[in-house]
C-alpha positions in Angstrom: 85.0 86.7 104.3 87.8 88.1 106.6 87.1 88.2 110.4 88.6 89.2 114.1 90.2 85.5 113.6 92.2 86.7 111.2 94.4 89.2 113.6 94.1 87.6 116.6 97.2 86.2 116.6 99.1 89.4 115.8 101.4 90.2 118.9 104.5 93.1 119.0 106.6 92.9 121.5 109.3 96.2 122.5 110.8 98.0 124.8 113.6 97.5 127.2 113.9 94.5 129.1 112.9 96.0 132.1 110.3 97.8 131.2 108.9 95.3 128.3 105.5 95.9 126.4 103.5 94.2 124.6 100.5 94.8 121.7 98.3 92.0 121.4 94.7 91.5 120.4 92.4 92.8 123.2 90.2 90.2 124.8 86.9 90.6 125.8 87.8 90.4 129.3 89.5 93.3 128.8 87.0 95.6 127.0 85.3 98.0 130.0 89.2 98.5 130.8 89.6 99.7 127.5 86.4 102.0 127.4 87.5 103.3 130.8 90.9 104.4 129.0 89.5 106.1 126.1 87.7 107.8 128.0 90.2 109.2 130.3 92.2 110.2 127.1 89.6 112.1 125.9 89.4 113.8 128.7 92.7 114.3 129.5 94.1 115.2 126.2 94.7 118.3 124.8 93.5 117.4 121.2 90.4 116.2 122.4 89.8 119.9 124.0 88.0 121.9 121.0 85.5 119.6 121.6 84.6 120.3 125.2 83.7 116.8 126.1 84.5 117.4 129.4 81.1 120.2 129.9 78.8 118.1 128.0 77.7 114.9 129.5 75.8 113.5 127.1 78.3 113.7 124.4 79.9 111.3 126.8 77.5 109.1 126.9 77.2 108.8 123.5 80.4 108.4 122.4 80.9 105.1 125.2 77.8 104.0 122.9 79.8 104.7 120.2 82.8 103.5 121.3 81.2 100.0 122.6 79.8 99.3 119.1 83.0 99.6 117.3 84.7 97.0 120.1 82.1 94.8 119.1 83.3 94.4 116.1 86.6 92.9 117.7 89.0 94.4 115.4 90.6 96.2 118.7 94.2 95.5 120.1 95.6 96.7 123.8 99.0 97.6 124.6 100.1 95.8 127.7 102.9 96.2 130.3 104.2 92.5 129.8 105.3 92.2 133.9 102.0 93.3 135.2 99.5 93.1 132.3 98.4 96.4 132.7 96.1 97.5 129.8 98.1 101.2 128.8 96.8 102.0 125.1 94.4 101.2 122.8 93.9 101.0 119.7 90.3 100.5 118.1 90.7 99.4 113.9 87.5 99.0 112.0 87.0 99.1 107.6 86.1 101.9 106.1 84.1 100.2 103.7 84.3 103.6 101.8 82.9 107.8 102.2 81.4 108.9 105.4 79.5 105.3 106.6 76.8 107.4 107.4 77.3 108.0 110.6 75.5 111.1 111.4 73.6 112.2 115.0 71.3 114.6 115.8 71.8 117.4 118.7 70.1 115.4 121.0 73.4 112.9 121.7 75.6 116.3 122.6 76.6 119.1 120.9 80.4 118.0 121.6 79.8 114.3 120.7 78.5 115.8 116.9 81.2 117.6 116.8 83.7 114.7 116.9 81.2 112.9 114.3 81.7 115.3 111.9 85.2 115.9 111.7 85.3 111.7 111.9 83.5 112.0 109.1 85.5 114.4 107.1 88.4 112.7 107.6 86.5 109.7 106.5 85.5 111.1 103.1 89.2 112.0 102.4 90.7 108.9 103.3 89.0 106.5 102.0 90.1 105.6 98.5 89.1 105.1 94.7 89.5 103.1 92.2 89.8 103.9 88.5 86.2 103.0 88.0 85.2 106.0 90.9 84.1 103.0 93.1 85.7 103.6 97.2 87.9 101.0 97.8 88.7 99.4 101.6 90.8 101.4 104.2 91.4 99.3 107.6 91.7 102.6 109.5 90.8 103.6 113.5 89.1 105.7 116.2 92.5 106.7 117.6 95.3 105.8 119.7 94.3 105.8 123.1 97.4 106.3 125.4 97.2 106.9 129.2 99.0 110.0 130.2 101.6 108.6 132.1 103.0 106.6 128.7 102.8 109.8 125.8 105.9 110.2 124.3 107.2 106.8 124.1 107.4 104.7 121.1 104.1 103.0 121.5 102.4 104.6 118.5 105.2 103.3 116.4 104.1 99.9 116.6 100.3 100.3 117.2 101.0 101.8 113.1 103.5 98.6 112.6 100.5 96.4 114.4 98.1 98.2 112.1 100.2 97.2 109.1 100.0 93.8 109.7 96.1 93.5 110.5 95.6 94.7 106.9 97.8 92.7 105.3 95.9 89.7 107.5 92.5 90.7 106.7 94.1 91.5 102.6 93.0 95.5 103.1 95.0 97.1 100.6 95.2 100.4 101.9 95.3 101.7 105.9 95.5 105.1 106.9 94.6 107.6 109.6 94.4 111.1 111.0 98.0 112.0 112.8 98.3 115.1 114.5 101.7 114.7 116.8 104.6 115.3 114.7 106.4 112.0 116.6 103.6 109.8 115.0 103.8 111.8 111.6 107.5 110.8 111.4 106.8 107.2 112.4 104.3 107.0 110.0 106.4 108.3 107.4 109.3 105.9 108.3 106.1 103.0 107.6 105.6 104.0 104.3 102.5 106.2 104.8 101.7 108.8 102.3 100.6 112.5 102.9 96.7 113.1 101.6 96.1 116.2 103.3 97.9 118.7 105.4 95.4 120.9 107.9 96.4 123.4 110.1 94.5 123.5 113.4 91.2 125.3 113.7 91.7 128.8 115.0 89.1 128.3 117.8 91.4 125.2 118.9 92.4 125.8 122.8 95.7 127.6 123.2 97.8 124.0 124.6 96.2 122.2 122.0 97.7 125.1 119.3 100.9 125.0 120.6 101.4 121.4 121.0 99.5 119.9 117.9 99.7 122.9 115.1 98.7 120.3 112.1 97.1 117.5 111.0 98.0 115.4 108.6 95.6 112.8 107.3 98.0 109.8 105.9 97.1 106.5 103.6 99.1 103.7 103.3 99.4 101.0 100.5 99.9 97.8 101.5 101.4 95.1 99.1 98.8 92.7 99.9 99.9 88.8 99.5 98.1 86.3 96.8 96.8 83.2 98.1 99.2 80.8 98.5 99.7 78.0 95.8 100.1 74.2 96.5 102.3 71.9 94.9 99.6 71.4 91.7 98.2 75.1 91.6 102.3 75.5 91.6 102.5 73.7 88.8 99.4 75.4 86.9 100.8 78.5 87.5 104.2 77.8 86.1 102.9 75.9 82.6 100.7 79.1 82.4 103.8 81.7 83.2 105.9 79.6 80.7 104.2 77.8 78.0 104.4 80.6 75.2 107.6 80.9 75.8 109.5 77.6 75.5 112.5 79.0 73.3 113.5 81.2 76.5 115.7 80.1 79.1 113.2 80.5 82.0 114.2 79.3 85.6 112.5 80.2 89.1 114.0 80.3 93.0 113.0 78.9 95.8 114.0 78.9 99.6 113.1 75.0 100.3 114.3 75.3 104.1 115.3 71.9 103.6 114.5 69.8 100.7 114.9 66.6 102.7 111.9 67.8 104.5 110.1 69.2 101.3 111.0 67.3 98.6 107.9 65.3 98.8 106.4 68.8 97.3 108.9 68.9 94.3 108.1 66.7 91.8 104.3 68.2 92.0 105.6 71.5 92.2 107.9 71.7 89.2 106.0 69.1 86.6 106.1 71.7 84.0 108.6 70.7 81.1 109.6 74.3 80.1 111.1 75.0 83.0 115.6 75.2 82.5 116.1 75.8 86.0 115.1 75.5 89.2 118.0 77.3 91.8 117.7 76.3 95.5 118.2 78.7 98.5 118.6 76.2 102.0 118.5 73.2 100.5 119.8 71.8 104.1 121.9 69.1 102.1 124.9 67.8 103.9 127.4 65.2 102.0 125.9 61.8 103.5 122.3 62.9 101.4 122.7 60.8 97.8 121.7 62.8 95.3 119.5 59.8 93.9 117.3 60.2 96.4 116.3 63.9 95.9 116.5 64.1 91.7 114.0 65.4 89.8 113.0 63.9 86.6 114.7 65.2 83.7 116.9 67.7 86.0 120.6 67.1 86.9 121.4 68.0 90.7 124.6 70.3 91.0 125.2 71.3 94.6 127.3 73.3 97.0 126.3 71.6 101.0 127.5 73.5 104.0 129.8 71.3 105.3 130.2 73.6 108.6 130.4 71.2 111.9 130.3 71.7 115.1 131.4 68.7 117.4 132.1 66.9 114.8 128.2 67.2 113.0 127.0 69.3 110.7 125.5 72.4 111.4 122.0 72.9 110.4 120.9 74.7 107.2 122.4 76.4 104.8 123.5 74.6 101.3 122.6 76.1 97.5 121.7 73.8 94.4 120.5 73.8 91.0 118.1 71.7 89.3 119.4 72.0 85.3 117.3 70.1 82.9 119.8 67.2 81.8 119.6 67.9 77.8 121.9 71.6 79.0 125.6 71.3 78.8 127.0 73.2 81.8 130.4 73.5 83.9 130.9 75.0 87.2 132.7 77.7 87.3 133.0 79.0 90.8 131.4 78.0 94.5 131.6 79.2 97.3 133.9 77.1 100.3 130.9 76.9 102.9 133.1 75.2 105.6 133.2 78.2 107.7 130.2 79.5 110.0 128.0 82.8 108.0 129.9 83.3 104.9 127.9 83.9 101.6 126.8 80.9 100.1 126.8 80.8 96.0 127.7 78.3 92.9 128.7 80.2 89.6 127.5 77.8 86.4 128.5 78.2 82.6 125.6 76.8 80.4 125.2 76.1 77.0 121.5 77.1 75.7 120.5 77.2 72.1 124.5 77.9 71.2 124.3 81.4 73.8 126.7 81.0 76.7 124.8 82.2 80.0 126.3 82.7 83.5 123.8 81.5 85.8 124.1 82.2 89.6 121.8 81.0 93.1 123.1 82.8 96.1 122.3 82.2 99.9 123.3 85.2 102.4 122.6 83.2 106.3 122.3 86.7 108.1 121.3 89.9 107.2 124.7 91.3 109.4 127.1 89.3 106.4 129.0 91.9 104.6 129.5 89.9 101.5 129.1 92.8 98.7 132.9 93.1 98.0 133.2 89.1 97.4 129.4 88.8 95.9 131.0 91.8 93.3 134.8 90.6 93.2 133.4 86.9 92.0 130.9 88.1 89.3 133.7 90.1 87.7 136.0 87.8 87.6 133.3 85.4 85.3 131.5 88.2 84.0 133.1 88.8 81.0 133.1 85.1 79.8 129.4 85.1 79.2 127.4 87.6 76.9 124.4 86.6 79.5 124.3 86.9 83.2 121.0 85.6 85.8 121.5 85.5 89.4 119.1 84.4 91.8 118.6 83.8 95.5 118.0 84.6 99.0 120.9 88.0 100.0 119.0 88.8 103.2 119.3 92.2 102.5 115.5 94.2 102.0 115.9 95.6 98.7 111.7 97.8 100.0 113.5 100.6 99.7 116.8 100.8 97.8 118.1 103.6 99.6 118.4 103.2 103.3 121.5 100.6 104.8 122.4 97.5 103.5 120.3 97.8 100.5 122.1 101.1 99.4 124.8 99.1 99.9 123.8 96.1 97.7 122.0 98.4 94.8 125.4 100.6 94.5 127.6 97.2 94.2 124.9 95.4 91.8 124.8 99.3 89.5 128.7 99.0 89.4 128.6 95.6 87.7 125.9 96.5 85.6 123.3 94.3 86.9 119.5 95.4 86.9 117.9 94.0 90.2 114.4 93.1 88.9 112.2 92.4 92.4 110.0 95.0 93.7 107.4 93.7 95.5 107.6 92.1 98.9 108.7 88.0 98.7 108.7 87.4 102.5 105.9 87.6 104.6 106.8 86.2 108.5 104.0 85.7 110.6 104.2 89.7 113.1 107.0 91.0 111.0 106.0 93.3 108.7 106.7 92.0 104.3 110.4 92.1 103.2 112.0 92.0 99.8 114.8 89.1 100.3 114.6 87.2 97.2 115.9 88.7 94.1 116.8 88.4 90.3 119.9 90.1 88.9 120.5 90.2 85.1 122.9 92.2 83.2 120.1 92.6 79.7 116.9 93.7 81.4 115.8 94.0 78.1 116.0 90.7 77.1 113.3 90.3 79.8 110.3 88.8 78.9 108.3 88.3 82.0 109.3 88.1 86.2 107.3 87.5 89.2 106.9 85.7 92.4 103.8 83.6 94.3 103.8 82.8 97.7 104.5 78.8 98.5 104.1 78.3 102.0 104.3 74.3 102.1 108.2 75.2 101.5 109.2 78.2 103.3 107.9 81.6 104.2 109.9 83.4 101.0 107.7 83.3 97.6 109.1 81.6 94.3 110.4 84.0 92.0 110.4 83.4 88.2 112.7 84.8 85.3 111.6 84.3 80.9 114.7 85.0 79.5 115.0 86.1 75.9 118.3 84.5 74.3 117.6 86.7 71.6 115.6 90.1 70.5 
């Protein structure tokens, strides 16, 4: 059962550094501060004005009951000026556990007060989703965004929705959503991902500001790609003899980012005691010329490496380095690897294999930053091997978020990988940072999708925060 402890360590912190903010889980300390704002924002705000709140005092009184019973469910988190801690926004998350909740009043808590409990209600009923079985699903979802007057128009409601994001995928809420009325949080909400459900136009009997400044309401869902548990080293190892068993005549391999196998190897053996695995290709390996390979083979598995040999005052910078495991019975030659002597160039080693008499060009590639321009080089060496080898498999790390193929550097990266005729595989998220919101970093490239047989990835957080990824590979149809 998912609780408050599951989001209270969700923090965003923006703004200029002058004028820094912060969103953070609101403490109980901090809760009659919070009811104090919400109510000034209802009464202050123009979209709050149909309902008259301000003429009815009892529908103020009741919704502070309301309101108060939803914070005690401490799924609630306050956006702070970080130099003063001053409480400026609020934002009060609850699950919608699916339709209305049944949350209906009678006349005697305020005329104004039922009138905010029905259209709660309506946009309830809409929001909340079904499955294929007609059965509501969860929705993480919320009063409002509270916002004292003074600090509208800023980009708090951006990350109160990227803050939202990340309580769902915390408490594993598959879908979040909300009614958004100003067009600035509609477009931040769209840049998040969030899908239109309904477009409404405002009630004709809305107040003439609230008309001009708030002319629609969209109600918006979002679909979160919620993470699997993670595995440890011998559910690891279940997971793979399951993936892999039926399919020992296919070249199957999987990736990791180890962030140092000197500090993880320990995990390995477990991990990988699954005889059909070919391959196992290594993002950060950390390895640096003075670690023997003896001490960090696998049974079964030959070690081929490419270190970064970068140093600074005459040591070895940190990180970096790619490997392969390659079970020891596969005849191979490398055929290309990068020169990783300088500081933040793409890190890669190219190797020709032999499996069941089919020549494959298998690839592990390690991008250090996400700023590395390295799709001329990344396509300029591929073509230069390409045509050697009727099948091609590249894996690794590119630091490059292939979420949505379309927008910067993955644009970039899918237009170079379509040109060379690779298929990028990955879709769903393989990076899940504690406060950053999921990222797709870890990628397979082949240039036969159809010879495909199954892909995936599990999360593995005793080695890094990236999931494996896994490739069957069909030598033949």
């Amino acid at each position: 059962m998912m609780s408050s402890d599951n989001v209270k360590g969700i923090s965003r912190t923006f703004g200029s550094p002058n004028n820094r903010k912060v969103i953070k889980y609101l403490e109980d300390q901090d809760i009659n501060t919070a009811i104090s704002l919400i109510e000034t924002v209802i009464w202050d705000h123009p979209i709050f004005a149909p309902f008259d709140f301000r003429s009815d005092e009892r529908s103020m009184e009741s919704l502070r009951n309301f309101i108060e019973a939803y914070l005690e469910k401490k799924l609630m988190f306050g956006c702070y000026c970080k130099k003063t801690n001053e409480l400026i926004g609020v934002d009060v998350l609850y699950i919608l556990n699916g339709g209305v909740n049944n949350n209906n009043y009678d006349r005697e808590s305020g005329e104004a007060f039922c009138k905010y409990i029905q259209e709660l209600n309506f946009v309830r009923s809409i929001l909340s989703p079904v499955d294929g079985s007609g059965n509501h699903t969860e929705c993480l979802t919320s009063l409002g965004m509270f916002i004292l007057p003074a600090h509208r128009g800023t980009n708090i409601p951006e990350f109160m929705l990227k803050v939202r994001t990340l309580a769902a995928l915390n408490l594993r809420i598959k879908f979040n959503g909300g009614a958004f009325i100003e067009k600035k949080i509609q477009n931040s909400a769209k840049k998040l991902d969030y899908k239109e459900i309904v477009y409404l136009k405002y009630r004709k009997n809305a107040t003439a500001n609230a008309t001009k400044y708030y002319p629609a309401k969209l109600i918006m869902r979002r679909e979160c790609d919620v993470r699997e548990e993670s595995l440890n080293p011998d559910t690891l190892s279940e997971h793979l003899n399951a993936q892999f068993s039926q399919l020992p005549k296919n070249f199957n391999a999987v990736h990791i980012n180890a962030q140092s196998i000197p500090n993880h190897f320990e995990h390995m053996p477990t991990s990988f005691d699954c005889k059909n695995i070919h391959a196992i290709l290594v993002s950060e390996t950390w390895l640096k010329p003075y670690h023997d390979n003896t001490k960090y083979s696998l049974p079964g598995y030959k070690l081929i490496r490419n270190d970064r040999v970068v140093t600074v005052k005459d040591k070895y910078e940190r990180g970096g380095g790619v490997a392969i495991y390659l079970r020891e019975d596969i005849t191979f030659a490398i055929i290309e690897k990068s020169q990783n002597s300088e500081i933040k160039v793409l890190e890669c080693l190219f190797l020709g294999i032999d499996f069941q008499n089919t020549k494959i060009l298998l690839a592990v590639y390690y991008s250090p930053s996400k700023k590395i321009n390295f799709f001329s080089s990344f396509e300029k060496m591929y073509r230069k091997h390409s045509g050697n080898y009727e099948h091609h498999i590249i894996m690794g790390d590119f630091n490059t978020c292939y979420l949505n193929p379309n927008k910067g550097r993955a644009k970039t990266f899918h237009s170079t990988t379509e040109s060379c005729g690779l298929t990028i595989l990955s879709s769903r998220p393989t990076h899940y940072k504690p406060n950053s919101l999921p990222s797709l970093l870890d990628l397979i490239l082949v240039s036969l999708p159809q010879h495909v047989a199954i892909s995936g990835r599990r999360p593995i957080n005793f080695f890094s925060h990236h999931c494996l990824i896994y490739i069957s590979y069909k030598i033949t149809n």
